[in-house]
N, CA, C and O atoms as a DFTB+ gen file, in Angstrom:
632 C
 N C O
     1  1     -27.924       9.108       8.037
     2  2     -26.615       9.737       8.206
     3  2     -25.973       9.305       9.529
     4  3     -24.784       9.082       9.754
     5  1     -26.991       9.239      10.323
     6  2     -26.454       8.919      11.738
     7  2     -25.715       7.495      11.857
     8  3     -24.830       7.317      12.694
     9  1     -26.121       6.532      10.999
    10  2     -25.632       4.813      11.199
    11  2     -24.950       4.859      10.480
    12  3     -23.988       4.239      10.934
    13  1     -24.548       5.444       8.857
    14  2     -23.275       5.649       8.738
    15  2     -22.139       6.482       9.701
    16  3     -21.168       5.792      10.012
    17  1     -22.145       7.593      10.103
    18  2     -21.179       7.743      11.020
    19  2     -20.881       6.444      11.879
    20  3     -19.873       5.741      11.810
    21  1     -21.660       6.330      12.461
    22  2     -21.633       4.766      13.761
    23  2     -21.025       3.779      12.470
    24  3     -19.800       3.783      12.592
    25  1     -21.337       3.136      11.562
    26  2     -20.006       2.394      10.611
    27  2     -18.885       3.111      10.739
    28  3     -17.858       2.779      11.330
    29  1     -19.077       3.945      10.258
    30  2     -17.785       4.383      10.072
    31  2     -16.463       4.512      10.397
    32  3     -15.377       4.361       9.837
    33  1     -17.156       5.054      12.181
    34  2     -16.326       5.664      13.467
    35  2     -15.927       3.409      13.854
    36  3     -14.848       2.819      13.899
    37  1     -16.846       3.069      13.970
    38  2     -16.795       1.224      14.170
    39  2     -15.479       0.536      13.125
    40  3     -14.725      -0.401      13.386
    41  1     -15.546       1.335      11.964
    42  2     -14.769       0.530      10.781
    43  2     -13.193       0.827      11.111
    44  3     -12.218       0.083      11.005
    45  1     -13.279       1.964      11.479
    46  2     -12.062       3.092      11.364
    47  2     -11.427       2.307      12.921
    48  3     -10.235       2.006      12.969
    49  1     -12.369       2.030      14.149
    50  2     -11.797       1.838      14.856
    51  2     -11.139       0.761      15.040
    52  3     -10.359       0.631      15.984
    53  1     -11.369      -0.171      14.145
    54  2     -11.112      -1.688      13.861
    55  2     -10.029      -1.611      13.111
    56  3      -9.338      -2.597      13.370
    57  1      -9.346      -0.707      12.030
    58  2      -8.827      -0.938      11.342
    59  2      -7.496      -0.435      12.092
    60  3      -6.455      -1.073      11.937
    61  1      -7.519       0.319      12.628
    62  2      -6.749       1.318      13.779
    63  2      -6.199       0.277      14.779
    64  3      -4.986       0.122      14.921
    65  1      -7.165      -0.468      15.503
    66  2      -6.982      -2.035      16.490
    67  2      -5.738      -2.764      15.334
    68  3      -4.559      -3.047      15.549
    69  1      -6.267      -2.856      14.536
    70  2      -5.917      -4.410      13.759
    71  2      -4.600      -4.282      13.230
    72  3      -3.819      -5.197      12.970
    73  1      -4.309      -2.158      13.000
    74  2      -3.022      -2.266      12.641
    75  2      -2.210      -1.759      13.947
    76  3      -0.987      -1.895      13.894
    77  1      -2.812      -1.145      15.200
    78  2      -1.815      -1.132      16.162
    79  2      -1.463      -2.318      17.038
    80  3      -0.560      -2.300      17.874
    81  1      -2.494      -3.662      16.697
    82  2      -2.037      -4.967      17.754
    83  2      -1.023      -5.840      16.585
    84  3      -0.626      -6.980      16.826
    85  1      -0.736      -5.205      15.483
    86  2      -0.143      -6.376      14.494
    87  2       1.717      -5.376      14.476
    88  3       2.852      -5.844      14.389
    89  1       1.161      -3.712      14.620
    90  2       2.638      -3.020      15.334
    91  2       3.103      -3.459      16.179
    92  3       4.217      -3.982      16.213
    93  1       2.235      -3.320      17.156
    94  2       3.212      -4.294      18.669
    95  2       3.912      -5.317      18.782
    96  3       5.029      -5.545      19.246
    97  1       2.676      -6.252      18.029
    98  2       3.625      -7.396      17.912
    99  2       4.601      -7.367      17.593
   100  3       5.287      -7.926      18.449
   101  1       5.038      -7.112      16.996
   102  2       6.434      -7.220      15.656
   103  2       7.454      -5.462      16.015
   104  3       8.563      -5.342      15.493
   105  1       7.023      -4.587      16.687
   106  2       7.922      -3.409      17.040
   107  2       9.406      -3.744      17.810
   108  3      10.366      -2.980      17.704
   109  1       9.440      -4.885      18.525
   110  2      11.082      -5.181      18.735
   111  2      11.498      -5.856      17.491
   112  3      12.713      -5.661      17.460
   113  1      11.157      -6.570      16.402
   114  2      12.042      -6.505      15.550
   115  2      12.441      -5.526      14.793
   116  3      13.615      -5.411      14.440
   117  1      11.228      -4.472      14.365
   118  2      11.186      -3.465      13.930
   119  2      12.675      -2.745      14.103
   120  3      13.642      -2.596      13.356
   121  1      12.330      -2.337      15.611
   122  2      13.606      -2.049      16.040
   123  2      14.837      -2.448      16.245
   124  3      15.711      -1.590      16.371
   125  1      15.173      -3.890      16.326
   126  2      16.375      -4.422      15.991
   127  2      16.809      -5.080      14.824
   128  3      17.848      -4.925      14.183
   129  1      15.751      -5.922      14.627
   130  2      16.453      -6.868      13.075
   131  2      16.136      -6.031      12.044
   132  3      17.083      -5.880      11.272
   133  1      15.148      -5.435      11.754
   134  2      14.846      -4.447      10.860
   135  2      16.067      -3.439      10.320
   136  3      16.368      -3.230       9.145
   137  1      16.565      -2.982      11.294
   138  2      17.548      -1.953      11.242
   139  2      19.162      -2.345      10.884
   140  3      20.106      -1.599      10.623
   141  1      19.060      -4.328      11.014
   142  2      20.192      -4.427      10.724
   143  2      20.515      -4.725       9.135
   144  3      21.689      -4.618       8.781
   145  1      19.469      -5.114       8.121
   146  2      19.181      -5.476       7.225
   147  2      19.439      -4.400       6.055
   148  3      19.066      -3.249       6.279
   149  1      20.033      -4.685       4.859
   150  2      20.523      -4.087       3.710
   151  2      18.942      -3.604       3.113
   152  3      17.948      -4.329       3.154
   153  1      18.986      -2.260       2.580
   154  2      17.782      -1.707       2.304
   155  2      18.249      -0.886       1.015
   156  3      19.374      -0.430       0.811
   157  1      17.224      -0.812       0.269
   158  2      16.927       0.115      -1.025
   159  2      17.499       1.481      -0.425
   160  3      17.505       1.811       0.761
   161  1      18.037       2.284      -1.656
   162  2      18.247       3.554      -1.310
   163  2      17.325       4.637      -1.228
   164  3      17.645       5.815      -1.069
   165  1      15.629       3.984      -1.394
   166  2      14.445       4.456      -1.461
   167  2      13.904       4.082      -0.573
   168  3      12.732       4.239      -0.912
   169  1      13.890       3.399       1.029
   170  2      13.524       3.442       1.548
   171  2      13.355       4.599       2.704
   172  3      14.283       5.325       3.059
   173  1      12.283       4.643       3.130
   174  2      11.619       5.562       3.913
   175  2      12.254       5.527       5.021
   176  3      12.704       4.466       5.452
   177  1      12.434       7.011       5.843
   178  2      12.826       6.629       7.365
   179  2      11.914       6.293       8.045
   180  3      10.804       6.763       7.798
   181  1      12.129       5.180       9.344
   182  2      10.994       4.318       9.834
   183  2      10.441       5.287      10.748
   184  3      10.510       4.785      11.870
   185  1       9.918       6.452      10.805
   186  2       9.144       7.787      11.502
   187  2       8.193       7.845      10.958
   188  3       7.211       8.329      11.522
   189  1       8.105       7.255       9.328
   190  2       7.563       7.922       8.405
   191  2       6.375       6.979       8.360
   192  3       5.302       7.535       8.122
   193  1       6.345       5.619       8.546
   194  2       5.712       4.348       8.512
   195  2       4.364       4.470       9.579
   196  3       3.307       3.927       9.260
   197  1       4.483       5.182      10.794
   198  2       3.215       5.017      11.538
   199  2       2.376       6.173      10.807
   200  3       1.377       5.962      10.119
   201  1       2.867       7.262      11.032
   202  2       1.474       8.281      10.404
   203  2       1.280       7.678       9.098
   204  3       0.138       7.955       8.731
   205  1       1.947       6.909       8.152
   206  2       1.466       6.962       7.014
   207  2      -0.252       5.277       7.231
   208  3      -1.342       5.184       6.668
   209  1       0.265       4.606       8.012
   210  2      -0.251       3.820       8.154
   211  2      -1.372       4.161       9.148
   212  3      -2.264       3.345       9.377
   213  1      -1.322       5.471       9.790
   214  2      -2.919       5.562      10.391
   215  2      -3.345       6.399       9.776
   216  3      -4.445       6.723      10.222
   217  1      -2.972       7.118       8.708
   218  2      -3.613       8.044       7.626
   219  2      -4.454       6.439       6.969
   220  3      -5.593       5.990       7.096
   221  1      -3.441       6.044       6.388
   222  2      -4.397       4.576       5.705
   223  2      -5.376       3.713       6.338
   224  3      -6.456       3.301       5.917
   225  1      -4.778       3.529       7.428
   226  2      -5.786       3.144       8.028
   227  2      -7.200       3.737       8.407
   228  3      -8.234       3.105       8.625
   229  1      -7.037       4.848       8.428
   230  2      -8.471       5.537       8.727
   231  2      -9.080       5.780       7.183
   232  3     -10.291       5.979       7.076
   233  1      -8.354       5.765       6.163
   234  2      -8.928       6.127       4.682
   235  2     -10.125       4.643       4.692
   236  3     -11.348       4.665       4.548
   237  1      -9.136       3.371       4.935
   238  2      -9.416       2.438       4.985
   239  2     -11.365       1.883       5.733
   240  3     -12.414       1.450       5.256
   241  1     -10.961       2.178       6.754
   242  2     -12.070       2.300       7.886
   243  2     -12.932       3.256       7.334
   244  3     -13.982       3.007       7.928
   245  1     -13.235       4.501       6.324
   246  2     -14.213       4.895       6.262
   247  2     -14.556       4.501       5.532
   248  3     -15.729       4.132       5.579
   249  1     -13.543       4.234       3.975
   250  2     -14.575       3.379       3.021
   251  2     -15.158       2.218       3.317
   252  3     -16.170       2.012       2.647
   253  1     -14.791       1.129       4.321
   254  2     -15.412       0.325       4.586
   255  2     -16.954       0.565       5.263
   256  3     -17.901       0.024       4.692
   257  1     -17.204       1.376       6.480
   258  2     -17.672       1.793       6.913
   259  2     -18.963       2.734       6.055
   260  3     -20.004       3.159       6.557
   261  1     -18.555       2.860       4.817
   262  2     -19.548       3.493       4.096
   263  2     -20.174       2.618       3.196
   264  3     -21.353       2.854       2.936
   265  1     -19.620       1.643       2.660
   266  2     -20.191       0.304       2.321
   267  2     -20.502      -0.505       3.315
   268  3     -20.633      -1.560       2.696
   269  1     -20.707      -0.746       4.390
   270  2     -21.815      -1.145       5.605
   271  2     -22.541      -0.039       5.091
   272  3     -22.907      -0.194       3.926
   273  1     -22.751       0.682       5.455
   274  2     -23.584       1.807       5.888
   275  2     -24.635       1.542       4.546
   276  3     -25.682       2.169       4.701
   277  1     -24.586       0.726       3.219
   278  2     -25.292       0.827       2.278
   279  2     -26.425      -0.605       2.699
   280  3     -27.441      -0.753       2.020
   281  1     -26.212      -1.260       3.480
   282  2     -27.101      -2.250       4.067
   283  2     -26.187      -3.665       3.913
   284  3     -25.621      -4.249       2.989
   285  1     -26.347      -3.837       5.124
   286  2     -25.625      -5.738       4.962
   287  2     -26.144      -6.579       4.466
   288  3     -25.587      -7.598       4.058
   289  1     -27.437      -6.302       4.392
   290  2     -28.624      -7.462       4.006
   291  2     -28.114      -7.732       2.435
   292  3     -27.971      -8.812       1.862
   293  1     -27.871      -6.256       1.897
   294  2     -27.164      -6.680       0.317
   295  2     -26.076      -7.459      -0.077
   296  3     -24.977      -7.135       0.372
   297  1     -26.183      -8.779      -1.101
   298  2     -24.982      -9.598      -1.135
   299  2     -23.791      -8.647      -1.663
   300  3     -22.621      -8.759      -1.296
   301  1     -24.250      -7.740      -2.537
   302  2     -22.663      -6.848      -2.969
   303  2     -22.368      -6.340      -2.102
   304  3     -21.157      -6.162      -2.241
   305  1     -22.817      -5.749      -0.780
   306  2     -21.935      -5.221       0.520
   307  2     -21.583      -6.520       1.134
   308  3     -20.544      -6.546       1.794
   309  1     -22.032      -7.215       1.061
   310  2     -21.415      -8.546       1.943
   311  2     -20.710      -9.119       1.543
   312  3     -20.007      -9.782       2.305
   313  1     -20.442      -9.201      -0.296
   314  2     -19.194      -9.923      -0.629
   315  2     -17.931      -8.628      -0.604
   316  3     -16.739      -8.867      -0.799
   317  1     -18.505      -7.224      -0.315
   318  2     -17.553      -6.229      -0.639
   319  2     -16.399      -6.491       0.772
   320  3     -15.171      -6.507       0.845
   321  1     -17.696      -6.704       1.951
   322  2     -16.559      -6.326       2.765
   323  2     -16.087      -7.579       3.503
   324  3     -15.297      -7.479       4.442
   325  1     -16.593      -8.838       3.063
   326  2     -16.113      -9.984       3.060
   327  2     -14.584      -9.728       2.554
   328  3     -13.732      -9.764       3.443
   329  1     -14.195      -9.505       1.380
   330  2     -13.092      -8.847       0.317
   331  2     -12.232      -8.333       1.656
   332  3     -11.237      -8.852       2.161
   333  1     -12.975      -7.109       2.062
   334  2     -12.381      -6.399       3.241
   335  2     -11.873      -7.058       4.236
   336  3     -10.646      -7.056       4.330
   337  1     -12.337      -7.485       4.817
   338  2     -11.733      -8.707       6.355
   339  2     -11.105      -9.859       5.609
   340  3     -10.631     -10.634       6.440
   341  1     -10.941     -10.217       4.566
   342  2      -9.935     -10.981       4.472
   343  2      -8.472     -10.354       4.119
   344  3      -7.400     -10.674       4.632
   345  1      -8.698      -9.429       3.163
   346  2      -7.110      -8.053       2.790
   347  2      -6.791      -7.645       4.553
   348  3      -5.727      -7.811       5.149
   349  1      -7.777      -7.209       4.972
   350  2      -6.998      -7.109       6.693
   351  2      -6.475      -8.005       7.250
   352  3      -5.791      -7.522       8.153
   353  1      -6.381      -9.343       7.227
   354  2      -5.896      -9.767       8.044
   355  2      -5.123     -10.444       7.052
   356  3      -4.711     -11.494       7.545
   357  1      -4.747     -10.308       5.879
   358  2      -3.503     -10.632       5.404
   359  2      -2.613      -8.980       5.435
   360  3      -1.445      -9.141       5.080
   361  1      -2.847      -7.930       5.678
   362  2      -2.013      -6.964       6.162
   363  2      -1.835      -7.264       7.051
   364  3      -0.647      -7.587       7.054
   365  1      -2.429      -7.488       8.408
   366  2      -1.844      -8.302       9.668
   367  2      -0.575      -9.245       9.477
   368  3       0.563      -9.085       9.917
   369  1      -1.041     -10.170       8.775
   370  2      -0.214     -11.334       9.099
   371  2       0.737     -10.974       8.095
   372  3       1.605     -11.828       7.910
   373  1       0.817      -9.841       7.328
   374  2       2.141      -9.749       6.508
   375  2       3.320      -9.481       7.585
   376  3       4.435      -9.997       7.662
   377  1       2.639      -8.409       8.465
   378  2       3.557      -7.971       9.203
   379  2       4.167      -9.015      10.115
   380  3       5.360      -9.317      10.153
   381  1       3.083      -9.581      10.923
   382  2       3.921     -10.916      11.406
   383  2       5.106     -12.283      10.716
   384  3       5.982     -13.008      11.186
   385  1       4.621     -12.106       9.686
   386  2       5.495     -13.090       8.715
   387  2       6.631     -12.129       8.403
   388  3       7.631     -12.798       8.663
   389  1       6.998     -11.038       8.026
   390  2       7.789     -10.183       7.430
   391  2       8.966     -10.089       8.753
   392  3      10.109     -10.540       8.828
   393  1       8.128      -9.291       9.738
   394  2       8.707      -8.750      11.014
   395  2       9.098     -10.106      12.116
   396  3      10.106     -10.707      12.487
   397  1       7.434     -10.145      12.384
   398  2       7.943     -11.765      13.499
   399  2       8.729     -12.475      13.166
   400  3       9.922     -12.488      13.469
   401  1       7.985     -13.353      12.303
   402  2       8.894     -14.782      11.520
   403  2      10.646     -13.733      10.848
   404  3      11.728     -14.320      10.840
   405  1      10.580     -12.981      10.613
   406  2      12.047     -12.363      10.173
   407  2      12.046     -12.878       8.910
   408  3      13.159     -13.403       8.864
   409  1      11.474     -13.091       7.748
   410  2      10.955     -13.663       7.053
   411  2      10.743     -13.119       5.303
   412  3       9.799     -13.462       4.591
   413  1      11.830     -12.248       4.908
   414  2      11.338     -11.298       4.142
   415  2      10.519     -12.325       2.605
   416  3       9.414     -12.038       2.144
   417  1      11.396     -13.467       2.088
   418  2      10.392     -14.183       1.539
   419  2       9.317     -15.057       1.067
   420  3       9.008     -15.716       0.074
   421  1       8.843     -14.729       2.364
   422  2       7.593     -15.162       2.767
   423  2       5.963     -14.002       2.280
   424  3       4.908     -13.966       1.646
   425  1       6.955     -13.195       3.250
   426  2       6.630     -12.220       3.566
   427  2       5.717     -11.296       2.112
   428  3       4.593     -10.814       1.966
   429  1       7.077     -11.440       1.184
   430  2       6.562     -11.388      -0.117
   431  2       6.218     -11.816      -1.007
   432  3       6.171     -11.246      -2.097
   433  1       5.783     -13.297      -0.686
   434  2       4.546     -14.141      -0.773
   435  2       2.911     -13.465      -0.215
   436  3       1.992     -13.420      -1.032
   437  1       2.719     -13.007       1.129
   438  2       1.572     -12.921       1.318
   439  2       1.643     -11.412       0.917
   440  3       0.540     -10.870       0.860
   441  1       2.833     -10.545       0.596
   442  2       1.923      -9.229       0.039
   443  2       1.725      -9.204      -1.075
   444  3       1.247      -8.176      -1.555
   445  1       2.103     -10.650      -2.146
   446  2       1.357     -10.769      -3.038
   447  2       0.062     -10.762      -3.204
   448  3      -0.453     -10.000      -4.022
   449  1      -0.744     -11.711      -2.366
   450  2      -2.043     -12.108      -1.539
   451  2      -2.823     -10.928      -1.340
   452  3      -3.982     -10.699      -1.683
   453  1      -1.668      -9.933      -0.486
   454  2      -2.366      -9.311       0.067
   455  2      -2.967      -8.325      -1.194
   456  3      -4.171      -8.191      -1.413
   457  1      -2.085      -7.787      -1.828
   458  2      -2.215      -6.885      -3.340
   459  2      -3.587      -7.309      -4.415
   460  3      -4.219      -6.519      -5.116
   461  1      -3.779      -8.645      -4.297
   462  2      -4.873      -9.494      -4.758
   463  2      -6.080      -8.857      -4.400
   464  3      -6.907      -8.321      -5.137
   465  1      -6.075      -8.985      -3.187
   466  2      -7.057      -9.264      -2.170
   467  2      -7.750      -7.592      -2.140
   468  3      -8.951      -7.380      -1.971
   469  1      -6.709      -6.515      -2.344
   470  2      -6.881      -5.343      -1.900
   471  2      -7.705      -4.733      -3.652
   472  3      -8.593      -3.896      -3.814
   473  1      -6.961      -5.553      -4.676
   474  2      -7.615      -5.022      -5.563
   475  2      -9.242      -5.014      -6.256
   476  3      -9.959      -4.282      -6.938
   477  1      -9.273      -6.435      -5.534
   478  2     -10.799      -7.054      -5.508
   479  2     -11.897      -6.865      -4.749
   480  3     -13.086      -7.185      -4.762
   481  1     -10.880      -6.033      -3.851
   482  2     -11.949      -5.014      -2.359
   483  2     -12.443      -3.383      -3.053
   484  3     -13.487      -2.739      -2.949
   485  1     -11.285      -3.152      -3.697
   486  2     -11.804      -2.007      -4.816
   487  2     -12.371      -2.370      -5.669
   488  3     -13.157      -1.506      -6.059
   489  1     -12.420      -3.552      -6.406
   490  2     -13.444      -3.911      -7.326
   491  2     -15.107      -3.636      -6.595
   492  3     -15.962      -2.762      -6.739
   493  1     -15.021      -4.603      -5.958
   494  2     -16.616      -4.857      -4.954
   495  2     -16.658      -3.404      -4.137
   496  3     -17.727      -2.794      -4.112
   497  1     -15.965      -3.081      -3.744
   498  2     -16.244      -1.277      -3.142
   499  2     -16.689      -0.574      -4.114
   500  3     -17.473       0.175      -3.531
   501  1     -16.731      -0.232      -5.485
   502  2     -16.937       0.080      -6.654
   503  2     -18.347      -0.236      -6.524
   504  3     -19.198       0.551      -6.112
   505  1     -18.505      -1.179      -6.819
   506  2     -19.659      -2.183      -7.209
   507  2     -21.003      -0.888      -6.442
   508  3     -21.849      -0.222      -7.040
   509  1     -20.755      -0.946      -5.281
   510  2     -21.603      -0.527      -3.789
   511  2     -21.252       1.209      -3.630
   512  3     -22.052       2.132      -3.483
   513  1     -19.783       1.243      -3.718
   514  2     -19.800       3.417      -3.395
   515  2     -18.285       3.270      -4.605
   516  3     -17.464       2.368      -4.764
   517  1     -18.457       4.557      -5.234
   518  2     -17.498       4.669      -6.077
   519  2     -16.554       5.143      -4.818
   520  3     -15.518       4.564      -4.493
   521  1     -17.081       6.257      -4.194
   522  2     -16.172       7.010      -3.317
   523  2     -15.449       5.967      -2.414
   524  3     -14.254       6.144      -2.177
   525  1     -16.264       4.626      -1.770
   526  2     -15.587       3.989      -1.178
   527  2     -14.347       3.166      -1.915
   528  3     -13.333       2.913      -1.265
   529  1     -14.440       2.875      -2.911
   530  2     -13.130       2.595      -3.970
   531  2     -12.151       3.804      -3.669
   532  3     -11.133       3.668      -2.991
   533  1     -12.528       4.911      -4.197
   534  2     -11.557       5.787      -4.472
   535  2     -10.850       6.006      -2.835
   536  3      -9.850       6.687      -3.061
   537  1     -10.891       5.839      -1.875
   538  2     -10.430       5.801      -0.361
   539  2      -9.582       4.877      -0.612
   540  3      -8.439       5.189      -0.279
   541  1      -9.721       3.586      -1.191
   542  2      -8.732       2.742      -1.188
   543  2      -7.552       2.766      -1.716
   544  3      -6.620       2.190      -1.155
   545  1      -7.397       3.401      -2.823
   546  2      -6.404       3.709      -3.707
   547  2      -5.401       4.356      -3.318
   548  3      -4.600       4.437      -4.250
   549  1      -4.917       5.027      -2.099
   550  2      -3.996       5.249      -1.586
   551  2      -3.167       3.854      -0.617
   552  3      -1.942       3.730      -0.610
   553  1      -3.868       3.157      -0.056
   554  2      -4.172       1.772       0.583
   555  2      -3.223       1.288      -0.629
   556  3      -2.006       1.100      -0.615
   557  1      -4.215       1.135      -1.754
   558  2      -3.156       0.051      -2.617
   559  2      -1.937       0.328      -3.707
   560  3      -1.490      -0.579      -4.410
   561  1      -1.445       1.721      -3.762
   562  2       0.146       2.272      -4.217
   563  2       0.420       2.520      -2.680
   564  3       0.481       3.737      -2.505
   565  1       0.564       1.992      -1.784
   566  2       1.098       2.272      -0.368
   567  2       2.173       0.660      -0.096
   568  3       3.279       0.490       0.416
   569  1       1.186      -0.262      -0.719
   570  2       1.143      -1.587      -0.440
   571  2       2.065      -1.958      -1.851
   572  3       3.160      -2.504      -1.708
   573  1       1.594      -1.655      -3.083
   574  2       2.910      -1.315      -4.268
   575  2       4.066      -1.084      -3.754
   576  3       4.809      -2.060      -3.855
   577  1       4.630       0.018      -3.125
   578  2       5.420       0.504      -2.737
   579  2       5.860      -0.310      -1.760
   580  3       7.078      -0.471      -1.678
   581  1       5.103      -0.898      -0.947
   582  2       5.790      -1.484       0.238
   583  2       6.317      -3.321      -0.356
   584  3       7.126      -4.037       0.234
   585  1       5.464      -3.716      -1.797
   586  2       5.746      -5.030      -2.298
   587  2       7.390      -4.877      -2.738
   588  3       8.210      -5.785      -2.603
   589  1       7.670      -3.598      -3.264
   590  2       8.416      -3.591      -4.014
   591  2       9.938      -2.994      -2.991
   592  3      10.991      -2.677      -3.544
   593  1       9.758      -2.952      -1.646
   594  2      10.720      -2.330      -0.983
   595  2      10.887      -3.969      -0.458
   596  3      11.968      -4.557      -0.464
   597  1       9.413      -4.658       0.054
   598  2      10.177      -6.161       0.360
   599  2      10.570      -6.853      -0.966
   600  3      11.786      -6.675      -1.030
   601  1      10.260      -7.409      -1.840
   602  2      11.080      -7.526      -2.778
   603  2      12.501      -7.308      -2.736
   604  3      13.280      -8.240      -2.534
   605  1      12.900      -6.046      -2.928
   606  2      14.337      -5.376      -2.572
   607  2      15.033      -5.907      -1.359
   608  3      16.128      -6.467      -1.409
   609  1      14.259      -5.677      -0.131
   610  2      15.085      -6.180       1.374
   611  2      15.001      -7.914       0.452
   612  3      15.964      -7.844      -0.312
   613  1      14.651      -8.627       0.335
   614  2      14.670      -9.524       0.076
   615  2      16.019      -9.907      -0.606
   616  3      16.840     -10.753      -0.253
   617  1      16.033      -9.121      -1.603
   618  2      17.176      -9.210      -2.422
   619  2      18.205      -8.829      -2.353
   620  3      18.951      -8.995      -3.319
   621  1      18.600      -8.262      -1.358
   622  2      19.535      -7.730      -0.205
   623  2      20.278      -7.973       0.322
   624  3      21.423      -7.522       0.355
   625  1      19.525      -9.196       1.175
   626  2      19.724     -10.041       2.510
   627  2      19.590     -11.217       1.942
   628  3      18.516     -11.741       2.238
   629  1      20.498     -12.070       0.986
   630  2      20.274     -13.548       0.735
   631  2      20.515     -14.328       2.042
   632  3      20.387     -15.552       2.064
């Protein structure tokens, strides 16, 4: 019980890093080009975007963290969270391509990728903890929602 917590609290804190150094980056466009851009009448006010993303993010970080916690030595935890570190750092770099680069279709190019990537991390999370699947599933109608709002800005802003 004890080395899962220590995953866990480790997974959560990584995922927390990975999405507050990929905010920073990209928070002055956020705040300027972001705001100048034609948007869905379903988009969220941008208040709403950090808690929702460290709620996810920590959902994120424990299921990972609980698949470590089932042994690394096993290839299904190792291809699970292999799965895992690659969907993270295409959520990273969505944001940089989206936000940095100013980039919306690009952007919705890699959250295609990324949607891929996230569903096949619930596959292999499955595989290893059901529960760690079911953590994800907010993660991936979050990322739905967010394909389909870039999509829209996309279609917006020719």
């Amino acid at each position: 019980m004890k080395k899962r917590i220590i995953y866990i609290a480790i997974s959560v804190a990584v995922c927390l890093l990975i999405g507050f150094l990929s905010g920073f980056a990209t928070q002055s466009s956020v705040n300027e080009w972001y705001t100048t851009l034609n948007k869905p009448s379903f988009t969220p006010p941008n208040e709403l975007f950090a808690p929702v993303w460290t709620v996810l993010y920590v959902l994120m970080g424990v299921a990972a963290g609980v698949v470590w916690s089932k042994g690394y030595h096993h290839i299904w935890v190792k291809t699970a969270l292999y799965h895992f570190v690659f969907q993270l750092l295409f959520n990273a770099l969505w944001s940089i391509v989206f936000f940095g680069l100013k980039n919306p279709l690009l952007g919705l190019l890699v959250i295609l990728v990324l949607l891929t990537l996230i569903m096949l991390t619930i596959k292999w999370f499955k595989v290893v903890s059901k529960a760690a699947a079911i953590l994800m599933i907010p993660y991936l109608l979050w990322v739905c929602f967010a394909a389909v709002l870039n999509y829209k800005v996309w279609e917006l802003n020719p």
